[in-house]
N, C-alpha and C positions, 0 to 999 in steps of 0.2 A: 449625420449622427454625431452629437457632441457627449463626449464626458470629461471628467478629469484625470484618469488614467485608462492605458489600453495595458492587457495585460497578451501575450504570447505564450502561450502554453498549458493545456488543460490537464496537467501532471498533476502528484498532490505539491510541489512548489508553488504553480500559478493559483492551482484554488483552495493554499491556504493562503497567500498574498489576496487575494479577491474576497475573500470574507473578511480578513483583518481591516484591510480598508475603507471597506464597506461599510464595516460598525462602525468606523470612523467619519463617517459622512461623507466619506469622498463617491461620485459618481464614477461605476467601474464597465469598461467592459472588456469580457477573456473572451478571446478565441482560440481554437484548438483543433487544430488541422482534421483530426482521425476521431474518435469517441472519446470520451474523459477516462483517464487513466490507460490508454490501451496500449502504450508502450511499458516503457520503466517502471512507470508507477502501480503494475499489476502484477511485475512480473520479479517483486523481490522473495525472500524466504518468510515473507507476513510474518518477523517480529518485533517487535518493541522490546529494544533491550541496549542495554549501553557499547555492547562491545565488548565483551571477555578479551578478547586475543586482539585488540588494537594496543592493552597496557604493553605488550608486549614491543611494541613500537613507540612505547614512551607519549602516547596521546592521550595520556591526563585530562586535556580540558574537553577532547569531545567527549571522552566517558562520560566524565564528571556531565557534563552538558545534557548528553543522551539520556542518564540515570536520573537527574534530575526532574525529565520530560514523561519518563514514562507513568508513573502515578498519578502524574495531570493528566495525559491523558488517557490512563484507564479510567476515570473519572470522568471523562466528559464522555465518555460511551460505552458504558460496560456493556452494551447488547453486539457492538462488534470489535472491543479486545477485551482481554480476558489475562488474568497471570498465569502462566506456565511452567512448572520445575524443571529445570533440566539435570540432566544426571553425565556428568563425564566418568567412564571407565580411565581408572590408571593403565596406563602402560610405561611401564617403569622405562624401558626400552628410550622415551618420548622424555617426556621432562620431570622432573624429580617431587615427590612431594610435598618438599619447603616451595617451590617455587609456586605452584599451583595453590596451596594453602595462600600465601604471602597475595597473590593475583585474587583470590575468590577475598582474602581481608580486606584490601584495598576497594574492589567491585560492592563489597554491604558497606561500608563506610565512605565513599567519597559521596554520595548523597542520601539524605535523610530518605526512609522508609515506612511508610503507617499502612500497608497493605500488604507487599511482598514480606514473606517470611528470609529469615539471612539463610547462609548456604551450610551446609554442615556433610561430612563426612560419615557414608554407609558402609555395608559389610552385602558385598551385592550378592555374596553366598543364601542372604537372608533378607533381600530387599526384592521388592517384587521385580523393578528392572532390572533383575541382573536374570533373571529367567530367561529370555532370550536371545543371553549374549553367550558368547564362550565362556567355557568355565576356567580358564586362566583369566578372566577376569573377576578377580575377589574384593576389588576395594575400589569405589567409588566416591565423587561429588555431589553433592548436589546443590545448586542455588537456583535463584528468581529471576525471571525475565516475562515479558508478555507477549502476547501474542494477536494478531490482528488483519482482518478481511483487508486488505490494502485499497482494494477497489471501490470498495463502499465505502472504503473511508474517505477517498477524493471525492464521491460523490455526495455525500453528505457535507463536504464544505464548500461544493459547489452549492448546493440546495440553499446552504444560510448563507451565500453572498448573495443566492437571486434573491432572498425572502427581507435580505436588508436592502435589495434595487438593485444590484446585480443583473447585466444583462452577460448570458453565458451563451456562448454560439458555438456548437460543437459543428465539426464537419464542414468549418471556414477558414481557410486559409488566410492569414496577412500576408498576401503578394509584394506588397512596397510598403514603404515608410521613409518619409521625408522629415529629417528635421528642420523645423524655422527656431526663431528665438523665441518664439513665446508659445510653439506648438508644435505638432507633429499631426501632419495630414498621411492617414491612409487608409490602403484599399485593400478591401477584406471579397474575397469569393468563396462563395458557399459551393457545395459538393455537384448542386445544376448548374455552375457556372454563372451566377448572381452574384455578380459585385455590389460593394456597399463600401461608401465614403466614410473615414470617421475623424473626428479631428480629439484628439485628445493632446492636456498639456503636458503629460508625460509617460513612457510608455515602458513597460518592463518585458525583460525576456528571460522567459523560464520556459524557454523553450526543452530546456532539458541536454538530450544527448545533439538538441540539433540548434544547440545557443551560439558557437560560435558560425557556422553557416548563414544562422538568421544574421546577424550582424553583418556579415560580409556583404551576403547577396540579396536580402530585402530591406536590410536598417541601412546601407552605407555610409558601413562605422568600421574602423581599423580595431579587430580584437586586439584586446590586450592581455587575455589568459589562450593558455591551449587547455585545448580538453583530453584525459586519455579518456578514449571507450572501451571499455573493457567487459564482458562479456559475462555475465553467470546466467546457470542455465541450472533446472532441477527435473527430477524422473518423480513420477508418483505410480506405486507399487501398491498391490492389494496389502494389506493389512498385516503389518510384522508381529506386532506385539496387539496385548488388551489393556492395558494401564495405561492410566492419562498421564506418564511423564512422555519428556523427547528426550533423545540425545544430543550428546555434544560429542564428536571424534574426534579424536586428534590423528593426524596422518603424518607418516615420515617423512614428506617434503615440508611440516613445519604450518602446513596449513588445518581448517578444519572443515567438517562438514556437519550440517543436524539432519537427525532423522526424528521429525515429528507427526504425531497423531494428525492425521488430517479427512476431513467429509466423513468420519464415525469410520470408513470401512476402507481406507487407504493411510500408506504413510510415505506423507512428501522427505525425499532428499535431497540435499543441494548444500551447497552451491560451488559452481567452477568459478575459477578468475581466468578469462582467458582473454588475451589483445584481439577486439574486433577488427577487421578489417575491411569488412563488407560494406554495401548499404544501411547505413543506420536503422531504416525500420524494418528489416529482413534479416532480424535477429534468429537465429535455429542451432539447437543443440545438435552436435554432430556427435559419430562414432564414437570418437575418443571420446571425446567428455562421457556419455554413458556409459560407457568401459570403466572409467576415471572413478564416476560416485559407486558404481555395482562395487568395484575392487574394493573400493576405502570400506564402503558398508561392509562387505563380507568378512575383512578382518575382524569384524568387531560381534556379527550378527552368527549366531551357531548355523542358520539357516541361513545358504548362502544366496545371496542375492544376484541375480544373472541378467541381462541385456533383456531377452524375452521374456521377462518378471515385470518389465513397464509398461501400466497402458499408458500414461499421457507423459506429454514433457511441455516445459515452457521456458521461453528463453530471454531476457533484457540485455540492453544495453546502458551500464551507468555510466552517466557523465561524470568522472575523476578528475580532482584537479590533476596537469600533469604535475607531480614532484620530483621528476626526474628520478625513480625509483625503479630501479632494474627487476622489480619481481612485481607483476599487477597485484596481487595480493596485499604487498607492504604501502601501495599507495594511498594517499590519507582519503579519510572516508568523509572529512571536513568541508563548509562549506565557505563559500568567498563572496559577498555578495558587494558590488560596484557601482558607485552610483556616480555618473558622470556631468556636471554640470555645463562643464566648458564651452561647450561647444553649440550653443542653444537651452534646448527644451529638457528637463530631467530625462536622463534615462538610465534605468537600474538594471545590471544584468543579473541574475542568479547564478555561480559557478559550484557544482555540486553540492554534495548537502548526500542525507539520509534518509530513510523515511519516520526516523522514532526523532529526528528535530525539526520536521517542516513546522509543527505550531510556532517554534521558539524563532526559526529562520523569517514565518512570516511576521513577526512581530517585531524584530531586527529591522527585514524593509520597509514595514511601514513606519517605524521610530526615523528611519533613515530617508524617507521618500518624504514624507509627510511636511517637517518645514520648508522644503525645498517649493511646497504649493501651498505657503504660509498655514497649515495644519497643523495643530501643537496637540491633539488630543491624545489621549494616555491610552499606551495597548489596554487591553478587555478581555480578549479571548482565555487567558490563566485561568479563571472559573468558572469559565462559560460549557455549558453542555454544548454537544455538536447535536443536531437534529435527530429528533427520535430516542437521545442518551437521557434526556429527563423521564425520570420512570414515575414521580410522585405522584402522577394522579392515577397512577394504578396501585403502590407501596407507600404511601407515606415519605417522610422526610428521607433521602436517602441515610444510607450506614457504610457496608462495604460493597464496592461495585462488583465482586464476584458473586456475593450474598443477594445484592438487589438485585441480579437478574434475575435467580434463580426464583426468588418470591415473586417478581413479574409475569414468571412463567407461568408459575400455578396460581397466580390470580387469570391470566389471561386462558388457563385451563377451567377456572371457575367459572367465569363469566359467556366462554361459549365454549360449552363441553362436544358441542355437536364436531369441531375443528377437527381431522385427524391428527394424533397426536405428533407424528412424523412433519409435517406442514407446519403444524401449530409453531414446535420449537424453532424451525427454519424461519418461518415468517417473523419469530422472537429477536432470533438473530439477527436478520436483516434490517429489519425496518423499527423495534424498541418500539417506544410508543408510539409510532405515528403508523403502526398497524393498522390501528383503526381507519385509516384512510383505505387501506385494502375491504376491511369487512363491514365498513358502512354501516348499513341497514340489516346487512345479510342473517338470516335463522337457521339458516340449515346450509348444505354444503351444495342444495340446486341454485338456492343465491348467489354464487359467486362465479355462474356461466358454465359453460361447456369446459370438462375438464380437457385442457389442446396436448398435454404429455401428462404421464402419471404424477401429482402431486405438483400439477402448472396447471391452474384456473385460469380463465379468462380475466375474471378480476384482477389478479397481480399483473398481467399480464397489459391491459388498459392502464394501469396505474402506473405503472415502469415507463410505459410510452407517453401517459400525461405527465407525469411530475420528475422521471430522472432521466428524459433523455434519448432512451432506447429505440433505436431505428433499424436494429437487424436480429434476428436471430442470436449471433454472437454475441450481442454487446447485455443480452437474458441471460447466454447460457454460458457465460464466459467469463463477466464482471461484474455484474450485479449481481450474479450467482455462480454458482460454480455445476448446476444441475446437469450442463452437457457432461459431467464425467458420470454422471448416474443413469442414462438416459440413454439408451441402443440409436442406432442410426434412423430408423424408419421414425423413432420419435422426434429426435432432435429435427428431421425432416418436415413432421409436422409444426412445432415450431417455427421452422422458416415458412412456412404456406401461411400461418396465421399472420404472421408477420408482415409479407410479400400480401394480399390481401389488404390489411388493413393501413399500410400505410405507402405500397408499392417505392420499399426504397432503393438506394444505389450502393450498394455493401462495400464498406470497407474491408481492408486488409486485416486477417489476424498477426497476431504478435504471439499468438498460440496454437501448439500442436492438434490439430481435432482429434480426439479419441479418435483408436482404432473401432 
């Protein structure tokens, strides 16, 4: 198997590099040891936001960068991010309110804004967020950030590298990799134990939290960055509040936590910084850290929030560059990315990053990869829809991407009223316009098969295993969706029999806690 580059890691790093380059004409192909996204890349606090509390550490240019990113892309997907207000409670106790004015001034002006509204100052005695906070909290922030399914969103840039010739092989290992001078010969094993030759002229690793490993013991190549791994972890609790803001906490150790609206009937909190030290992919929240968010929450929440209040948790590990920064929190959330000619054949490492600049990081390596394989052509992706984000042929020209979803909704409510409405919106969010790949032909709700759990047709369920990937029960109820926190045991069990059935697979490891 020949291409022009081999990509390492099915994170959104790797499969925003594998679509950028793609549209570039180059021949790619990514592999990725476990499912798409199933580590780091599912397991952040899904927002698109610059970073309030990195100004705080004097990192100007990722703000500015972050802030930058995220209107492009709430634009290229309004069906899975969306803008979000968040509301920080004062605590005078915490930081004064010159400072946090001066940090929220800087946050609406270091990048232009034609979507997000700026932040402005409440009386939460009289704002609906402040109902179910303590009532010594009287005075309130609010500003703009976005928010977004992280999982679907690796897979949707996985989708538009295969659809530009992208070949994506989840659940393949690159075991070796040899560099020559004009190549790089290796050997890729799938999850049966089928190896597969590939020679490609250069090869990138974004492997993520396991980039410097890969280089040691499959690239044998001398790292030249260290990675810290550092550990967050969030609890998801039944439903605190009814209004569509989050919060933002500030905590007396100087760090913060959100607590946002999350699946209509839960509200996610997180996140810890804690030093991994374990196994890289056998990330799990412990004890403490759930002590850690109940505590922070409850100072803030009049309704205290308690250990046995969580049903699910989930837990990553990010790869941080080391700064030599004695508190994992203050360590920069920036990325580095390396491209090594010397020694042969290109090879470009990826060194941490975020998830609100992967578009902007992947368009860095390919600006950076690209004449190194005599390739001059101009990044693309800035006004590109990601799959399924073009709504026009259901609305018209697009307006605003919070406004065009919602008119896609009730056109897609027009057009097949028969949908139940609960499914209807879900399938809106997931898949935007390329729904219609689920509902076909279908007129009614027997067209879409045997329903296998409440509100999982066979249809989506065929469709998920044709077009994104899906080889286990987990990788439905987990990453592509989020339905296993909605769904009792005996369901989610059916699930796995339809699954086990239809395509008798070999399961991988979660990266998440299964509902009690």
């Amino acid at each position: 198997m020949q291409c022009d580059v081999l990509i390492v890691g099915g994170g959104i790093n790797g499969c925003g590099i594998a679509r950028d380059l793609s549209g570039r004409g180059l021949g790619i192909v990514l592999c990725e040891k476990d499912d798409l996204a199933q580590h780091t890349s599912s397991s952040s606090t899904k927002l698109i936001h610059g970073g309030l509390r990195y100004l705080e550490h004097y990192e100007f240019s990722l703000v500015r960068k972050a802030l930058q990113e995220r209107e492009v892309l709430l634009k290229s997907a309004p069906h899975i991010m969306w803008p979000l207000r968040f509301v920080m409670p004062h605590d005078r106790s915490l930081r004064p309110v010159w400072m946090i004015r001066a940090g929220l001034f800087l946050y609406d002006h270091l990048a232009r804004r034609e979507v997000l509204p700026a932040s402005q100052t409440v009386d939460l005695r009289r704002h609906p967020a402040g109902t179910p906070l303590k009532a010594a909290y009287t005075r309130g922030f609010v500003y703009s950030d976005g928010w977004v399914d992280d999982a679907r969103l690796v897979v949707l840039n996985a989708l538009d590298a295969q659809a530009r010739g992208a070949a994506i092989l989840t659940r393949t290992r690159c075991v070796e990799a040899r560099r020559g001078p004009a190549g790089w010969e290796a050997t890729l094993v799938d999850v049966e134990g089928r190896r597969r030759a590939v020679q490609a002229r250069a090869l990138v690793n974004a492997a993520g939290p396991w980039a410097e490993q890969f280089l040691r013991e499959h690239a044998h190549q001398r790292g030249t960055k260290a990675l810290r791994l550092v550990k967050g972890s969030h609890i998801v609790v039944r439903r605190l509040f009814d209004h569509p803001y989050a919060y933002i906490f500030q905590n007396p150790d100087k760090r913060i936590i959100f607590a946002i609206p999350y699946e209509g009937a839960y509200t996610l909190i997180g996140t810890t910084d804690v030093e991994h030290l374990g196994p890289i992919g056998q990330a799990h929240i412990d004890d403490g850290e759930i002590a850690y968010l109940c505590e922070q929450a409850s100072r803030y929440f009049a309704r205290p929030v308690r250990p046995e209040d969580v049903v699910w948790t989930y837990a990553g590990v990010r790869p941080l560059l080391d700064d030599a920064s004695g508190d994992p929190s203050a360590v920069t959330r920036d990325y580095l990315l390396e491209l090594d000619t010397t020694g042969g054949a290109p090879l470009l490492s990826v060194w941490g990053g975020k998830i609100t600049t992967f578009r902007k990081l992947a368009e860095e390596a390919a600006d950076l990869l690209g004449p190194a394989l005599g390739v001059r052509t101009p990044g693309w992706t800035e006004g590109a829809f990601l799959p399924g984000g073009d709504l026009s042929a259901y609305i018209g020209a697009p307006q605003r991407p919070d406004q065009d979803f919602e008119r896609f909704d009730a056109e897609l409510a027009r057009r097949h009223p028969w949908l139940a409405p609960a499914m209807r919106r879900r399938w809106a969010r997931a898949y935007g316009a390329r729904v219609g790949l689920l509902i076909g032909d279908a007129r009614g709700p027997a067209d879409l098969g045997e329903e296998v759990a409440p509100g999982l047709p066979e249809a989506e369920l065929e469709y998920l295993v044709r077009e994104e990937w899906a080889l286990s029960a987990d990788d439905v109820l987990w990453r592509r969706s989020k339905l296993g926190l909605h769904l009792e045991p005996p369901q989610r069990e059916a699930v796995e029999r339809w699954m086990a059935a239809r395509l008798d697979p070999v399961h991988g490891g979660l990266t998440e806690s299964p509902a009690p």
